[in-house]
Every structure is written in structure tokens, then in C-alpha cells.
N, CA, C and O of each residue as an XYZ file, in Angstrom:
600
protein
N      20.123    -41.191     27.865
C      20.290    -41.580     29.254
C      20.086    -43.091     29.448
O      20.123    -43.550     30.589
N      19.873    -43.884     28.388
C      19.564    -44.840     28.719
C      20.370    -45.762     29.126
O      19.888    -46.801     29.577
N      22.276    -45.519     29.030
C      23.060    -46.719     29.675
C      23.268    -46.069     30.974
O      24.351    -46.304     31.508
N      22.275    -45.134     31.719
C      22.476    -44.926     33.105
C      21.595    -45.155     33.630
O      21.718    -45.477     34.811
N      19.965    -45.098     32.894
C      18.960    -45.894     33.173
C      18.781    -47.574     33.607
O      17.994    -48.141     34.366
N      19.966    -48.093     32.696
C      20.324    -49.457     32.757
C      21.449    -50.132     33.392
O      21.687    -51.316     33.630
N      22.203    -48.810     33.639
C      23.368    -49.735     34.508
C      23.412    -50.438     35.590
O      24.558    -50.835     35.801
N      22.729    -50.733     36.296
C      22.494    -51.419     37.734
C      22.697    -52.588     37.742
O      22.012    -52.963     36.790
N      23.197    -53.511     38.181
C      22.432    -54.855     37.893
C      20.802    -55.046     38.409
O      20.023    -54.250     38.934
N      20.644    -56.707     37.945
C      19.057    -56.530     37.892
C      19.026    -56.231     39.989
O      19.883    -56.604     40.789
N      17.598    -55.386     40.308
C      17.322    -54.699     41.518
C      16.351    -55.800     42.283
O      15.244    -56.203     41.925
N      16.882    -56.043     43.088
C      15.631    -56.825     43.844
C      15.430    -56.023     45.140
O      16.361    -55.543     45.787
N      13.944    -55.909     45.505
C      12.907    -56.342     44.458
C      12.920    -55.358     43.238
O      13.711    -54.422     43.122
N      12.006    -55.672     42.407
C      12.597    -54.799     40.865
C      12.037    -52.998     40.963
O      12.298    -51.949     40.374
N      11.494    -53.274     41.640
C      10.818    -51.571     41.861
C      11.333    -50.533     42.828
O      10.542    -49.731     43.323
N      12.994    -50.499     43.209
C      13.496    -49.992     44.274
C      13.581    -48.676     43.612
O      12.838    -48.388     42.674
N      14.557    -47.798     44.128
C      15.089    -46.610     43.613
C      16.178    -46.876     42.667
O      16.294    -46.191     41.650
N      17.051    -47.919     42.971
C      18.211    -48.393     42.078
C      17.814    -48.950     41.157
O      18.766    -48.868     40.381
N      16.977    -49.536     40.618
C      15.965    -49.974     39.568
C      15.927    -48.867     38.648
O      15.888    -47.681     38.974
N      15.946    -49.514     37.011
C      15.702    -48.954     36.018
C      14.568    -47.893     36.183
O      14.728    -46.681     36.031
N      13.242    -48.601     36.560
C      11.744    -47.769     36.715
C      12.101    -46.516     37.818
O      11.427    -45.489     37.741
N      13.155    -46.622     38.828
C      13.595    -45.672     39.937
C      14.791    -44.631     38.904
O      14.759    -43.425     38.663
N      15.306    -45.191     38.678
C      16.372    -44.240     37.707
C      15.684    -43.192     36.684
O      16.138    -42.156     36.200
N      14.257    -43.910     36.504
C      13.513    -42.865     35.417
C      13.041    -41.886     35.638
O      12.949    -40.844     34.989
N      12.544    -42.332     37.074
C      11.724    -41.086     38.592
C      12.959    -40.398     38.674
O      12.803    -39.366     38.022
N      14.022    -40.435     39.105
C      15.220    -39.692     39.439
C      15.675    -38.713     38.242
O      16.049    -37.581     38.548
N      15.655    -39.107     36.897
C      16.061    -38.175     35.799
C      15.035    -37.286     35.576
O      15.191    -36.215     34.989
N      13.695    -37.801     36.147
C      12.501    -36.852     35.562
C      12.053    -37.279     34.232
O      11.258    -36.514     33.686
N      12.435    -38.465     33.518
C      12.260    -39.203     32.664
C      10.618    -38.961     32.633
O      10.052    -38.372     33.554
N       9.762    -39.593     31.223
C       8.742    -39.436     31.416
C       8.329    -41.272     31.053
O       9.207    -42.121     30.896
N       6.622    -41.599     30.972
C       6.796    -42.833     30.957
C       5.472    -42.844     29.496
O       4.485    -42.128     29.663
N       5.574    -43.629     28.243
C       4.725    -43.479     27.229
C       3.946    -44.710     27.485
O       4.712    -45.596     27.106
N       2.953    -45.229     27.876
C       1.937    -46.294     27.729
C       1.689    -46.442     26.418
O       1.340    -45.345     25.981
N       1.697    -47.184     25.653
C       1.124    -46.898     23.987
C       0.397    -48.355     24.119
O       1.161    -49.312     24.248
N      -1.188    -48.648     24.097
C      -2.003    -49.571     23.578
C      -2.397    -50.180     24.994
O      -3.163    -51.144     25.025
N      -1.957    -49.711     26.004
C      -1.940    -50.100     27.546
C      -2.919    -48.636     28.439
O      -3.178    -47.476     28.117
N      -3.180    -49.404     29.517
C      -3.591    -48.131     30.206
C      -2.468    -48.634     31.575
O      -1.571    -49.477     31.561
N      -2.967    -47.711     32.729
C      -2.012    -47.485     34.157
C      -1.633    -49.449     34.963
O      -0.810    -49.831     35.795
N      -2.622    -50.126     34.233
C      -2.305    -51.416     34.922
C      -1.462    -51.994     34.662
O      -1.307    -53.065     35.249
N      -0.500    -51.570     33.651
C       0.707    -52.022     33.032
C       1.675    -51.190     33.292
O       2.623    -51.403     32.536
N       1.852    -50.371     33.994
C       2.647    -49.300     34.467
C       3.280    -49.477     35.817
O       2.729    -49.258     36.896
N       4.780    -49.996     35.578
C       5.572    -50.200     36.501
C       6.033    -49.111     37.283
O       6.871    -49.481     38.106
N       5.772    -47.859     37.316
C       6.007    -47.041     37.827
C       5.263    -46.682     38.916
O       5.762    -45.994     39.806
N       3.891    -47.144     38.964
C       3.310    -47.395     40.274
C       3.587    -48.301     41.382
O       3.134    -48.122     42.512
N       4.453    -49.428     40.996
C       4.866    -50.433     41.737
C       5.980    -49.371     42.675
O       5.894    -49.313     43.902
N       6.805    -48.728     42.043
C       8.029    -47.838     42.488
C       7.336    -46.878     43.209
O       7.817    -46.340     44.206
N       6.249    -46.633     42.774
C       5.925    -45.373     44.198
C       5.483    -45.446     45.038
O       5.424    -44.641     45.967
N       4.647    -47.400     44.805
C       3.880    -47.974     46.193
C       5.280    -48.065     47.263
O       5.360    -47.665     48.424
N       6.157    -48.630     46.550
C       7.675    -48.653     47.593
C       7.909    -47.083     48.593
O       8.053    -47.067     49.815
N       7.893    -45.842     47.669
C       7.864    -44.673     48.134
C       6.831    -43.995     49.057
O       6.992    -43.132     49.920
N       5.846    -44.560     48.676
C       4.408    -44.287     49.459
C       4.175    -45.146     50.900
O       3.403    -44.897     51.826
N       5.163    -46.277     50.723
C       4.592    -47.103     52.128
C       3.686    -47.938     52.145
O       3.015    -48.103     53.165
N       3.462    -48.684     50.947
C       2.254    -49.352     50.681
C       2.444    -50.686     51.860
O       3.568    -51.185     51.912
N       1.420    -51.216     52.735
C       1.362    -52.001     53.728
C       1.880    -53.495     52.814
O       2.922    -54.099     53.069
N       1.233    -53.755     52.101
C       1.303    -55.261     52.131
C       2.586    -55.590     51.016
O       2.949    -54.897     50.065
N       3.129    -56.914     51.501
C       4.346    -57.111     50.709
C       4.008    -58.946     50.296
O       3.464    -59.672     51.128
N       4.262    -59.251     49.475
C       4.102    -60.680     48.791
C       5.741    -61.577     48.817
O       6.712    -60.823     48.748
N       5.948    -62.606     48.880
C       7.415    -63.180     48.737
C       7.063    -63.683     46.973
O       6.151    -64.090     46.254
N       8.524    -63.303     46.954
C       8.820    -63.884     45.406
C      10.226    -64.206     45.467
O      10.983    -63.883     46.383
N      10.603    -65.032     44.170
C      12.053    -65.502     43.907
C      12.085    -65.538     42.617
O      11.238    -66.046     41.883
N      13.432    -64.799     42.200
C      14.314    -64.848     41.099
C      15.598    -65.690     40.962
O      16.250    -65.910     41.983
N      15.917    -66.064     40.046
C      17.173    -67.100     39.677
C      18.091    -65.926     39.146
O      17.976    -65.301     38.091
N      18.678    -65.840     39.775
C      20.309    -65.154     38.732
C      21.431    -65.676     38.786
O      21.597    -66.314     39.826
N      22.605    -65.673     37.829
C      24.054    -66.033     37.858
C      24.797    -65.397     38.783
O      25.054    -64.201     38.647
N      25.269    -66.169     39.921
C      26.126    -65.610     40.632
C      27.492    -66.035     40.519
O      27.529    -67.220     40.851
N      28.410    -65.698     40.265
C      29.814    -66.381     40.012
C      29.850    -67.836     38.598
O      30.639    -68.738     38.317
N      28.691    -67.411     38.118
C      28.389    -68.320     37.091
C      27.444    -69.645     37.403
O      27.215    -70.715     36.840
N      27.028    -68.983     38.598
C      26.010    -70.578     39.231
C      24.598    -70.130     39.338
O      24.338    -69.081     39.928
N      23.836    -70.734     38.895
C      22.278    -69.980     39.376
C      22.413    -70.004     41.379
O      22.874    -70.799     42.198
N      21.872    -68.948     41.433
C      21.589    -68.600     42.887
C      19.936    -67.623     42.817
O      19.739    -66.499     42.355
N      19.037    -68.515     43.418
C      17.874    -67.850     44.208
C      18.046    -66.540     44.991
O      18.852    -66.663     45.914
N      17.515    -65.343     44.872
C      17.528    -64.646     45.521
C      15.945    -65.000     46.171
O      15.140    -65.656     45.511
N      15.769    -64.711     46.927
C      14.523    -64.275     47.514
C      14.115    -62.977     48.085
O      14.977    -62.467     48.800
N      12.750    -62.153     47.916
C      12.757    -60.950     48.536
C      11.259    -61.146     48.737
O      10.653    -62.214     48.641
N      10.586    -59.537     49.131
C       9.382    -59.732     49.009
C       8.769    -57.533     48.132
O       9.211    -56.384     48.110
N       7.839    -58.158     47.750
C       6.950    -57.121     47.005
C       5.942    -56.893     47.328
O       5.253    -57.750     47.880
N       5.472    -55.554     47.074
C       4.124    -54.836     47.106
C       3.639    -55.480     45.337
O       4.299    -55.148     44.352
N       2.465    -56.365     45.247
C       2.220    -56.806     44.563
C       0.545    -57.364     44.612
O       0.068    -57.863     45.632
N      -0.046    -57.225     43.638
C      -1.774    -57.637     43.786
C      -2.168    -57.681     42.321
O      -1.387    -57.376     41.419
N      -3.454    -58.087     42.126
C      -4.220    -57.652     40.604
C      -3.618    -56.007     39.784
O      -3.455    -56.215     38.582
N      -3.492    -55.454     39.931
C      -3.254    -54.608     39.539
C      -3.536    -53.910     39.012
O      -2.859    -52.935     38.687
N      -5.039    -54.219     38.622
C      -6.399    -53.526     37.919
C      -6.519    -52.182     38.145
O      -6.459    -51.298     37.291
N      -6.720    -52.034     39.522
C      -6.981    -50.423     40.411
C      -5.825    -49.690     40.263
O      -5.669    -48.811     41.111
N      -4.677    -49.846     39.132
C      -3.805    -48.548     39.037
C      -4.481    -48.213     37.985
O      -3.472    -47.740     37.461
N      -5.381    -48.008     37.104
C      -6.307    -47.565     36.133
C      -7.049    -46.783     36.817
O      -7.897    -46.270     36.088
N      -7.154    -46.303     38.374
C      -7.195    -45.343     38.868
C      -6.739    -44.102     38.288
O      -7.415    -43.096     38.075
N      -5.383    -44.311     38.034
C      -4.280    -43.501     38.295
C      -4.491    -42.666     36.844
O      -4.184    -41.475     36.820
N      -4.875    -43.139     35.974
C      -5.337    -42.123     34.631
C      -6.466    -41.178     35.503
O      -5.900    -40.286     36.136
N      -7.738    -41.199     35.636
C      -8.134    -40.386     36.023
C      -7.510    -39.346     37.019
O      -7.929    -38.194     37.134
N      -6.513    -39.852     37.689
C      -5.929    -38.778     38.988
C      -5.269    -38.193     38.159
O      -4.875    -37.220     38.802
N      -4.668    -38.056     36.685
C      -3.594    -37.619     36.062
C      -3.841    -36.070     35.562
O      -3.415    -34.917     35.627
N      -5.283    -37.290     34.783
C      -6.251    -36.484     34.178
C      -6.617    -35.253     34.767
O      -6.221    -34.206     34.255
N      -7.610    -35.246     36.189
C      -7.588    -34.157     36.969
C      -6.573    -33.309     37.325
O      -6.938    -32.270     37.875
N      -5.368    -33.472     37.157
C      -4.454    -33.006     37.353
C      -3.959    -32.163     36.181
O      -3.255    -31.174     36.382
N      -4.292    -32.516     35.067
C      -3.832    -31.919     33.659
C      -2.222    -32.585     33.433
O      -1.347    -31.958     32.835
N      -2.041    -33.755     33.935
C      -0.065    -34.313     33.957
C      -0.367    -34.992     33.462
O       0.511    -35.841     33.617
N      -1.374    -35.552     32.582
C      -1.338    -36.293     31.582
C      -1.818    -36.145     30.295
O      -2.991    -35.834     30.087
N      -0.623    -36.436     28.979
C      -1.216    -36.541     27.346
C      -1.587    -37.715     26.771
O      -1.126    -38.847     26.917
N      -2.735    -37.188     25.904
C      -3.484    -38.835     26.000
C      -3.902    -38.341     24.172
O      -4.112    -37.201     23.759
N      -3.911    -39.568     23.425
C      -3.878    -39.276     22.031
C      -3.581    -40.609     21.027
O      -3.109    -41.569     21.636
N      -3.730    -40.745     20.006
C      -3.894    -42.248     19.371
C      -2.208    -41.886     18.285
O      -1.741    -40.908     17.700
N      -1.862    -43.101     18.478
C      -0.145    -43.211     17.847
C      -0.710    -44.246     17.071
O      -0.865    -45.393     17.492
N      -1.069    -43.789     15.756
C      -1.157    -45.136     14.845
C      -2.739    -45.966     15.286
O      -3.721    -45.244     15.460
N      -2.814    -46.805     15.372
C      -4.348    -47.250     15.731
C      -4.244    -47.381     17.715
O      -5.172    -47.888     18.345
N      -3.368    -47.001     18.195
C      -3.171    -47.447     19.524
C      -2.889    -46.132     20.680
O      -1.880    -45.434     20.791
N      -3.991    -46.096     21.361
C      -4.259    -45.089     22.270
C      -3.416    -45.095     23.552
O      -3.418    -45.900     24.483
N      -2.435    -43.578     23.282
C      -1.476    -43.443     24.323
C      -1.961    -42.517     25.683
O      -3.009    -41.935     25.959
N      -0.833    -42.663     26.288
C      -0.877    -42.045     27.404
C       0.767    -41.818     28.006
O       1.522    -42.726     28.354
N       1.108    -40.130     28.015
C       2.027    -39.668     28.223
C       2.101    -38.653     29.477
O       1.395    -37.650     29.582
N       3.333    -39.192     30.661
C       3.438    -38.470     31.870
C       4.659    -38.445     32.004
O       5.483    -39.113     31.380
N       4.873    -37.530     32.977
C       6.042    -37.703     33.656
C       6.167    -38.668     34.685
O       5.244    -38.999     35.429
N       7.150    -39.050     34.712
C       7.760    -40.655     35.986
C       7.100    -39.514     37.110
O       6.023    -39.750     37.658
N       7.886    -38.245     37.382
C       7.347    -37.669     38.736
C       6.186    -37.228     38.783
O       5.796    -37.071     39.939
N       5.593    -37.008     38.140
C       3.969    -36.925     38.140
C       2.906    -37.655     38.559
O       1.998    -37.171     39.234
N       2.974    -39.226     38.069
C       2.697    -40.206     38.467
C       3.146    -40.983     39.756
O       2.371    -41.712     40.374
N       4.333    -40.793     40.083
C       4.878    -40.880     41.805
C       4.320    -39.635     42.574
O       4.089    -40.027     43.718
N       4.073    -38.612     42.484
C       3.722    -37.798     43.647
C       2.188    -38.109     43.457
O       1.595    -37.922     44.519
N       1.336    -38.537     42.407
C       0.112    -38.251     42.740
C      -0.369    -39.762     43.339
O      -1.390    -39.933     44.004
N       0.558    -40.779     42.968
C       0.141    -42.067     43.802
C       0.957    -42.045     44.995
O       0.470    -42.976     45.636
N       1.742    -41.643     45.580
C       1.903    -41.084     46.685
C       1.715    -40.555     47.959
O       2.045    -40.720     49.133
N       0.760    -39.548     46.924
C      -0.385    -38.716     47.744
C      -1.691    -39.360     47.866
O      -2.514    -38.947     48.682
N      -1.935    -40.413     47.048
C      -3.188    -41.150     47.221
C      -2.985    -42.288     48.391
O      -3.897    -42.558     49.173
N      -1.581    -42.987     48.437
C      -1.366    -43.799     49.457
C      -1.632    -43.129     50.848
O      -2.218    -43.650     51.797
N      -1.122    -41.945     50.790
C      -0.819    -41.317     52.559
C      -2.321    -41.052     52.741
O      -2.558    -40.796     53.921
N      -3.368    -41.030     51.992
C      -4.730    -41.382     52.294
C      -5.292    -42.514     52.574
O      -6.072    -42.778     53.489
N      -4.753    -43.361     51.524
C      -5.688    -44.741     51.704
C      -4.376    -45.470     51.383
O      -3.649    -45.075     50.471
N      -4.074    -46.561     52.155
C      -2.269    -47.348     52.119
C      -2.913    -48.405     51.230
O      -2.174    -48.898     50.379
N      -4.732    -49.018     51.318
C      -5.071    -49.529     50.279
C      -5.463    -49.798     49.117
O      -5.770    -50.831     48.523
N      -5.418    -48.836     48.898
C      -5.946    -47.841     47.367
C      -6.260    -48.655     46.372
O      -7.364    -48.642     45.826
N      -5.187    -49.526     46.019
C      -5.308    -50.354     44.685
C      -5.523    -51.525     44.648
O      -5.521    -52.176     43.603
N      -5.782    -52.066     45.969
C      -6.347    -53.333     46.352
C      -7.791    -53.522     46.596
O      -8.429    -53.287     47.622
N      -8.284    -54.109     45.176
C      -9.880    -54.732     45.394
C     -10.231    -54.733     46.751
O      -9.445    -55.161     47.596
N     -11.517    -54.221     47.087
C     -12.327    -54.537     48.481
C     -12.324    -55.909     48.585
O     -12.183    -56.719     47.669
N     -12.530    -56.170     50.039
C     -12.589    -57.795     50.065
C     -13.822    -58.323     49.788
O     -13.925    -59.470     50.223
N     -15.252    -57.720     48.960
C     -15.874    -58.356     48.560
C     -15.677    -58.475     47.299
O     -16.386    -59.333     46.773
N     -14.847    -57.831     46.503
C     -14.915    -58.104     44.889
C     -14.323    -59.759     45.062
O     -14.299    -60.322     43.968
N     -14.036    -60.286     45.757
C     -13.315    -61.803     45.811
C     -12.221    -61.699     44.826
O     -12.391    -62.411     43.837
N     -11.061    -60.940     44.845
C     -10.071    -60.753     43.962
C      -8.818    -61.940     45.026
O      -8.227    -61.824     46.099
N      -8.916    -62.925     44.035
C      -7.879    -63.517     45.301
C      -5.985    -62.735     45.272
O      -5.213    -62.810     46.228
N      -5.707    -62.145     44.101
C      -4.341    -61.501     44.265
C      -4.599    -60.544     45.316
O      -3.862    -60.509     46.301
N      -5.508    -59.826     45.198
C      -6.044    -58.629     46.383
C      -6.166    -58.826     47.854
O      -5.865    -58.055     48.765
N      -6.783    -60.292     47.900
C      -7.459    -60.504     48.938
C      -5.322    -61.219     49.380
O      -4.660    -60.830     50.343
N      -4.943    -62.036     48.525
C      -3.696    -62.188     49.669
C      -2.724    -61.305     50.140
O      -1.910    -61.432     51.055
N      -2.949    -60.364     49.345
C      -1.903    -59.395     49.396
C      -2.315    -58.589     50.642
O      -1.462    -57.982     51.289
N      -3.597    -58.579     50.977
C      -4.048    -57.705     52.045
C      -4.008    -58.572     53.382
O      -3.976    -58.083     54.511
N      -4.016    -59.896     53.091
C      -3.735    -60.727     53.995
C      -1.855    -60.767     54.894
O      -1.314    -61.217     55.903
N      -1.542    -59.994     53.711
C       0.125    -59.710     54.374
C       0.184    -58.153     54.992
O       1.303    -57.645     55.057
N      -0.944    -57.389     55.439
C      -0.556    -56.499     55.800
C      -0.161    -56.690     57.489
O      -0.883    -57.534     58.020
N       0.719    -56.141     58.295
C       0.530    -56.492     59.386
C      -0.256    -55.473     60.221
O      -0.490    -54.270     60.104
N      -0.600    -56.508     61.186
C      -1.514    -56.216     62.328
C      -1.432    -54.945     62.906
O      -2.162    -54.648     63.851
């Protein structure tokens, strides 16, 4: 599946549904972490989109448009990203996650939809979930929460 995983052009912002990481949720694809835990897992970015996560960050990408660089600009749900290492334990409780050493490097195996419905379901509780309290002084945290609106 992977030249349908990839056919899109690149998605801005990169975590939509038309996005590679969205195409994986859609096949039921699963996602292998190998030597990483959940803070490296782009698939939470895709479900904060699905979940409604409040705060959004501006960013810009350069791409070829007609052969000319052209700026896109958009904006993202984006912070430290520490607190999706949450998201192993929610897995865990759940039994939707395999966890086991590949060679010297400790994996972690789910399904794309497994990991979207249970961060999902953690957003429609708390929309801040994965954003440091504002006393840990996390400044990615602290701006990102600074874009939520009023």
C-alpha cells in the first residue's frame, strides 16, 4: 500500500487526513516505533487534528511551484511533545499495544486506529492533555497554549 500511502503531494499542514500519517489511519495501517517511544509518533499530531486540539502554532514550508520556490504558510497543533509518552501507557491499559526488543532496540507496535481513538478520547476530556502545565516552564507548551483562543 505504500504508493497510495504516498501519493499525495506533500499535505499542509503535514498531519491532515490527506497526509501520508492520515492515509495510514484510513487503511488501518499499523505504526512500529523501534528505539523511540510515543514522542516521536506522528500519528498523534493527526489525531490532535481529529480530536480538536485548541491551540495551533504558524509555520512555513518552501515548495516548487511551477518550478519556483513558493512559501506556503499554514498553522499547526504543535508543542514539546514529551506528554505523548502518555499515550504508551493509555495503549497499554488498553491491551492495543505490542511492546518487545527487535535486536538491542525496544519496540512498540499499534494500530494507526488504536492510537487515534484513544487520543481522541483523551482530548474530548482534556483539549490540553499534552501540553506541560504552565508551571513546568516548558516554553514550546507554554506558547502553544498561548494560541488557544479565548
Amino acid at each position: 500500500m505504500a504508493r497510495r500511502i504516498v501519493a499525495d503531494p506533500l499535505a499542509v499542514p503535514p498531519h491532515v487526513p490527506n497526509s501520508a500519517v492520515g492515509r495510514v489511519h484510513e487503511l488501518d495501517g499499523q505504526v512500529l516505533l523501534l528505539g523511540v517511544n510515543h514522542d516521536a509518533d506522528t500519528t498523534i499530531h493527526h489525531a490532535q487534528i481529529l480530536g480538536g486540539a485548541l491551540y495551533r502554532r504558524a509555520y512555513y514550508c518552501t515548495v516548487l511551484r511551477d518550478g519556483r520556490p513558493t512559501r506556503l504558510e499554514y498553522t499547526e497543533n504543535n508543542h514539546c511533545c514529551q506528554r505523548f509518552n502518555l499515550v504508551d501507557g493509555w495503549l497499554h491499559e488498553r491491551g492495543t499495544q505490542a511492546t518487545g526488543l527487535v535486536g538491542h532496540a525496544y519496540a512498540r507496535l499499534a494500530r494507526s486506529r488504536d492510537i487515534v481513538d484513544t487520543v481522541v478520547e483523551r482530548i474530548a476530556k482534556d483539549r490540553l492533555v499534552f501540553l506541560h502545565p504552565p508551571n513546568a516552564h516548558c516554553d514550546e507548551c507554554d506558547n502553544a497554549r498561548r494560541s488557544v483562543p479565548a
